[in-house]
C-alpha positions in Angstrom: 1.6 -162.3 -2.1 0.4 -159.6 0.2 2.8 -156.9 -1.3 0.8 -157.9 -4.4 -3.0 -157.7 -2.5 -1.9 -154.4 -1.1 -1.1 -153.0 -4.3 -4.6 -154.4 -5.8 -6.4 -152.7 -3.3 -4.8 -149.3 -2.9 -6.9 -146.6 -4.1 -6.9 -142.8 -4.2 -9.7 -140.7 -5.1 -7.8 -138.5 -7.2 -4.7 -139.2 -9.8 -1.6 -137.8 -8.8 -1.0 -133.6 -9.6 -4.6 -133.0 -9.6 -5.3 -132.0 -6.0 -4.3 -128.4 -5.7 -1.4 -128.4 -2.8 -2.3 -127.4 0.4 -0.3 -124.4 1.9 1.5 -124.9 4.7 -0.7 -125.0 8.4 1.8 -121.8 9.7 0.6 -119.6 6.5 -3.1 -120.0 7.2 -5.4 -119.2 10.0 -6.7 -122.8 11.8 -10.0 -121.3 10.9 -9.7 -121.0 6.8 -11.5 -123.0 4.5 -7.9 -124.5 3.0 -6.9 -125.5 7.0 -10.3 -127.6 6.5 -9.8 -129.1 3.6 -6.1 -130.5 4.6 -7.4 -131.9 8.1 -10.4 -134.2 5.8 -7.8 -135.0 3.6 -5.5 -136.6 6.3 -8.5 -138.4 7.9 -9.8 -139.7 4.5 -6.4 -140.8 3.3 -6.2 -142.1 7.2 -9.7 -143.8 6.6 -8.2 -145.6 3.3 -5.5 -146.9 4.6 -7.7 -148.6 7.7 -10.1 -150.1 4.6 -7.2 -151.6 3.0 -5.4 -153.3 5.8 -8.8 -154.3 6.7 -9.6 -155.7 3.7 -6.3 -157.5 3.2 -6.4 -159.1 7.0 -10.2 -160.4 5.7 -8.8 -161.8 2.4 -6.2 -163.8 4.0 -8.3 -164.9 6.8 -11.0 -166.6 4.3 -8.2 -167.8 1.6 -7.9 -171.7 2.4 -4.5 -173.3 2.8 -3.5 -176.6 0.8 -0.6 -178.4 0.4 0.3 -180.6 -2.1 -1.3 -184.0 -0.7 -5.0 -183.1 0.1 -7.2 -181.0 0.1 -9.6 -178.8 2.1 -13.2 -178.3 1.9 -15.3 -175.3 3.4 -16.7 -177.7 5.8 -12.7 -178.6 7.2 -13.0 -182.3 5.8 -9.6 -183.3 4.4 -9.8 -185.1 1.3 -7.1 -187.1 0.1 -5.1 -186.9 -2.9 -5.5 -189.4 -6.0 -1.9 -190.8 -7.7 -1.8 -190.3 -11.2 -0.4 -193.3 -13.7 -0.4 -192.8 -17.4 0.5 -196.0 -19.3 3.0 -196.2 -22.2 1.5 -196.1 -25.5 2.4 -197.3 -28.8 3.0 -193.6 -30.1 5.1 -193.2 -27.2 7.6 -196.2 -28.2 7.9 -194.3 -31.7 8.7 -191.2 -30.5 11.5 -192.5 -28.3 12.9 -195.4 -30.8 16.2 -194.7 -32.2 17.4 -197.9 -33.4 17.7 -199.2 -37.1 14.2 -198.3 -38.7 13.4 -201.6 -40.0 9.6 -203.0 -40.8 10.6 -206.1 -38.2 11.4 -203.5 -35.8 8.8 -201.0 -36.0 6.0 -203.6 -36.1 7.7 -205.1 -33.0 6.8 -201.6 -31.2 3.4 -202.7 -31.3 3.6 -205.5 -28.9 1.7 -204.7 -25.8 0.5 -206.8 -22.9 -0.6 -205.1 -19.7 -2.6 -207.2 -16.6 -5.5 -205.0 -16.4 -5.9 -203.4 -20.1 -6.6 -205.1 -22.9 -8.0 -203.8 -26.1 -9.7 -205.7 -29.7 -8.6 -205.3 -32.1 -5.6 -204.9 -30.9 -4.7 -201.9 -33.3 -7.6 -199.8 -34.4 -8.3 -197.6 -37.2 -10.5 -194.6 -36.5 -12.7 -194.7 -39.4 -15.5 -193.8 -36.9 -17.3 -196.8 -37.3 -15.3 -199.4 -35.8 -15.2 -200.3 -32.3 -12.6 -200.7 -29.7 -13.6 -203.7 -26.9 -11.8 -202.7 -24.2 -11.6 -205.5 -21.0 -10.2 -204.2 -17.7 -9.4 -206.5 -14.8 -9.6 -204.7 -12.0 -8.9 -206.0 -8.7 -11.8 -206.8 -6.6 -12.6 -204.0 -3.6 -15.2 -202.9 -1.4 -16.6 -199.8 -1.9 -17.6 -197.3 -4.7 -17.5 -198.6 -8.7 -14.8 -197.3 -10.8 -15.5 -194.0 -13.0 -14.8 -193.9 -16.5 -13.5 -191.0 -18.7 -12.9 -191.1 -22.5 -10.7 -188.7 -24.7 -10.9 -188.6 -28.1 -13.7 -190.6 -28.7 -16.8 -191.8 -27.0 -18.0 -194.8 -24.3 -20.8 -196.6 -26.0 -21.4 -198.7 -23.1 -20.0 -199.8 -19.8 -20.9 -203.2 -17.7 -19.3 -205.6 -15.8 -19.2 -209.9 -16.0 -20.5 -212.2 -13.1 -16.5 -212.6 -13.0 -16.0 -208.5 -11.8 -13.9 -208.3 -15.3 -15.5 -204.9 -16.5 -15.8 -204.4 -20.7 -16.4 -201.2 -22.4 -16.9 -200.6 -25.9 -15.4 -197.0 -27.1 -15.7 -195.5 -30.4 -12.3 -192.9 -31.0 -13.4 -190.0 -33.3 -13.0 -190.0 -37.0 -9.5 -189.6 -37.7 -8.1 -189.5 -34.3 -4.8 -190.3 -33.7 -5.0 -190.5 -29.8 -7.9 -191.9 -28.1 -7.4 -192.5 -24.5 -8.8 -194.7 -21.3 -8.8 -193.2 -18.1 -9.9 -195.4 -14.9 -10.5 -193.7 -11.2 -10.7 -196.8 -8.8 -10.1 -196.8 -5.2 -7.9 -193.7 -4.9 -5.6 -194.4 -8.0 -6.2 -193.1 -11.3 -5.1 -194.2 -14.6 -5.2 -193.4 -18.5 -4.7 -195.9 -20.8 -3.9 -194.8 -24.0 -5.3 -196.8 -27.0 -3.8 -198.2 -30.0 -5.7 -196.3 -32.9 -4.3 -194.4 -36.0 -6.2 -193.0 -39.0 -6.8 -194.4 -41.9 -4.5 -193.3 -44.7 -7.2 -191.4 -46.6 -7.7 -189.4 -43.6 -3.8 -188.6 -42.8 -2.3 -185.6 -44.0 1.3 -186.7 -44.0 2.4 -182.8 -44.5 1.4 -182.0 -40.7 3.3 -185.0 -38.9 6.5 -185.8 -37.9 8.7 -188.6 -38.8 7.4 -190.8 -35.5 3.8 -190.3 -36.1 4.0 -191.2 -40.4 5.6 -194.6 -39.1 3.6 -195.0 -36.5 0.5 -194.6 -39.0 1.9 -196.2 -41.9 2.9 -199.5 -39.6 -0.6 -199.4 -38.1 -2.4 -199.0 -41.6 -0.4 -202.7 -42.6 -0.6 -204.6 -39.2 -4.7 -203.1 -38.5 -6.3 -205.8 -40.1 -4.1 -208.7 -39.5 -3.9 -208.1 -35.7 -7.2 -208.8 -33.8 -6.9 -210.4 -30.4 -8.9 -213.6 -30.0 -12.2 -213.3 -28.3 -12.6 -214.8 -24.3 -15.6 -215.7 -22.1 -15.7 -213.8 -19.0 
């Protein structure tokens, strides 16, 4: 790194050939305009040097230094880094299935169950009108709320039961094949990926793999037979 600051800021005032040589100091008299001109260019090129060694010490004295499990603020406050989980999603399964391609099979990939996540209906098709419920059971702490963040679509709203069970309602984006979750709660975040697939009439079969037109085709068949029964919290 510093070979490559030093090189940054190295400067000359002239490009290289264009400074008419200087004769030697034996061949002119110490009082000649030339014997000037070669002592000023010494002590500028001296000068340049000093500004870019001093400029380099300066850089590296302000850069901070992290490592890769916190990280430090101006104010010398180390913060703690947050673990990263990304859950499984039904894509996912498709993508990495190589057994016998059967319906019975393929609709088995969408079988999910997961403690804290829960989404209805259960398989959603972004027709951007309907609505994904999502319920999260996160486990009662003290201190700061969770923080939501939603790709591929939107939060409509966000608010938690007298139970601490939290329910959000998220709309994906028209024709989105990847809407995603993702929870920040007590130094741990998580995305959860939803189960949502276009609606054949907006799929353009041409552009996708082989995983993604099952995945889509299943989903179009199952979407309005699978809805998951609706609980007081």
């Amino acid at each position: 790194m510093s070979v490559n600051v030093l090189s940054a800021l190295s400067f000359s005032r002239t490009r290289p050939g264009t400074m008419p040589r200087s004769p030697s100091p034996g061949n002119v008299p110490t009082g000649s305009p030339h014997f000037a001109i070669g002592i000023f260019g010494n002590l500028s090129r001296a000068l340049e040097r000093l500004l870019t060694i001093t400029i380099t010490a300066t850089i590296f004295t302000v850069l901070p230094v992290c490592d890769s499990t916190a990280e430090m603020t101006q104010s010398g406050i180390q913060i703690p880094s947050v673990s990263f989980d990304r859950k499984e999603s039904v894509l996912d399964r498709f993508r990495a299935f190589s057994g016998k391609k059967t319906q019975l099979a393929l609709e088995g990939l969408f079988t999910r169950w997961d403690p804290v996540f829960s989404q209805n209906p259960a398989i959603l098709l972004s027709d951007g009108t309907t609505v994904a419920r999502i319920t999260l059971r996160l486990q009662s702490r003290g201190g700061d709320p969770p923080f939501f963040s939603v790709t591929g679509g939107h939060c409509l709203s966000a608010k938690m039961s007298d139970s601490g069970v939290w329910i959000l309602e998220i709309l994906p984006t028209r024709g989105s094949l990847a809407t995603s979750l993702t929870v920040a709660f007590s130094g741990q975040m998580t995305e959860y990926p939803l189960t949502v697939a276009p609606p054949l009439n907006l799929f353009e079969p041409r552009c996708a793999d082989a995983a993604v037109i099952d995945y889509v085709t299943i989903a179009n068949c199952l979407a309005p037979l699978v809805t998951v029964p609706e609980q007081e919290y």
